[in-house]
Residue, then its C-alpha position, 0 to 999 in steps of 0.5 A: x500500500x505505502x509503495x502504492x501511494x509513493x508511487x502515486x504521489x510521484x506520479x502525480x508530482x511528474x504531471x504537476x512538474x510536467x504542466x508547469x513546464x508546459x505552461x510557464x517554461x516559455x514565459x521564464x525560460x523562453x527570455x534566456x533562450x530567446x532574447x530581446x532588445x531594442x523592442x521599441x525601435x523594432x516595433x517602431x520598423x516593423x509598424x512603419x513597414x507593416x511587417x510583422x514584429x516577431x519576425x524582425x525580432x526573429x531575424x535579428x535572433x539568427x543574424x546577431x543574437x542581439x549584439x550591434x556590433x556583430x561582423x559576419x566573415x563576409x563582412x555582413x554588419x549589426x544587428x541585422x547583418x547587413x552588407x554595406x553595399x546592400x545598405x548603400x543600395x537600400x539607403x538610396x531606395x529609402x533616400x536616407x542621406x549621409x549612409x556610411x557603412x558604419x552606421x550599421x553598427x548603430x541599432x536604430x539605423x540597422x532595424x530600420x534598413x533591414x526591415x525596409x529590405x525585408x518588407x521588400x522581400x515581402x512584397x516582391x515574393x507576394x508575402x511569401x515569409x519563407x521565400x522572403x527569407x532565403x532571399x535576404x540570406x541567399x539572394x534573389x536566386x537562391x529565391x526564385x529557385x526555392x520559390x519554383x520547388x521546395x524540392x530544389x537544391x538551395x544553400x544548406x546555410x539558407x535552409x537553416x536559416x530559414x528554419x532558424x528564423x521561422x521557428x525564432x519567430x514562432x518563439x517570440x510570439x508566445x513569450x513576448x506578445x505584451x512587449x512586441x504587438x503593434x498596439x503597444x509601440x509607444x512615442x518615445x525615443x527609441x533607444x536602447x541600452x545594452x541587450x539584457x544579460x541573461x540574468x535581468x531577463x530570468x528575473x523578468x520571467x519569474x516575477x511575470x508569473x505573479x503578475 
């Protein structure tokens, strides 16, 4: 009988422990798997694009992990890892004067191209997020090949890339959907200071619970 009811007990401890993680690992372990910052400058782009936030904030996950001062081997820059020939071209779609390829190490000016360029993407591939996606790691022919066929061969990186970047996406939805909806974004200057160390982020996650 008391192996009985241990057996029990554990059990139902199992199922507790289980329904916890399922309804709450998100919200206080997603913020230290998926990171965010700048989220007033990235709804700010995101709404003045009419594009998704989640989105933005996803690909500035897989591109950077939040770091603005991050360089690619290839010479990609910021957050969002932009060449600086794509930012000399975008800048000049935009009409944005005095582009220097090192104001895209600056958060405000990187979000704001790169999410000028993915709405082109956008709107070139008929809203198409995935297609969108392989052109901005891949470029336009690496697109037009995955839009043809799923089943054609496409860059392992820009396959992963757009895995990375849709399952990002997805996460950013569940755990920030107060921080990152359009209905939120707020006047105020848009600057951020460092990313949040993983420590500031957990403690945002736990206290939520009690909110």
């Amino acid at each position: 009988m008391r192996k009985l009811t241990k057996g029990i007990i554990i059990g139902l401890s199992v199922l507790l422990l289980g329904v916890i993680i399922y309804f709450y690992f998100p919200k206080v372990w997603g913020g230290v798997l998926y990171p965010l910052a700048y989220e007033d400058i990235i709804q700010k782009y995101a709404k003045e694009n009419n594009i998704s936030p989640y989105l933005v904030a996803a690909v500035i996950f897989q591109e950077s992990h939040y770091n603005p001062e991050a360089t690619s081997r290839v010479g990609a820059r910021g957050l969002m890892q932009i060449m600086p020939a794509t930012g000399n071209a975008i800048a000049q779609r935009m009409g944005y004067q005095g582009y220097t390829p090192d104001k895209l190490y600056d958060p405000e000016t990187n979000i704001r191209f790169g999410s000028f360029y993915l709405k082109e993407l956008l709107d070139q591939y008929h809203g198409n997020t995935e297609v969108a996606l392989a052109a901005y790691n891949g470029g336009a022919g690496v697109a037009d090949r995955y839009l043809a066929s799923r089943a054609a061969p496409v860059p392992t990186e820009t396959a992963g890339f757009i895995r990375s970047v849709t399952n990002a996406q997805q996460k950013y939805e569940e755990v920030y959907s107060k921080e990152l909806t359009p209905q939120n974004v707020k006047s105020k200057l848009f600057k951020q200071a460092q990313p949040p160390s993983l420590w500031d982020r957990f403690q945002q996650g736990f206290w939520g619970l009690f909110q």
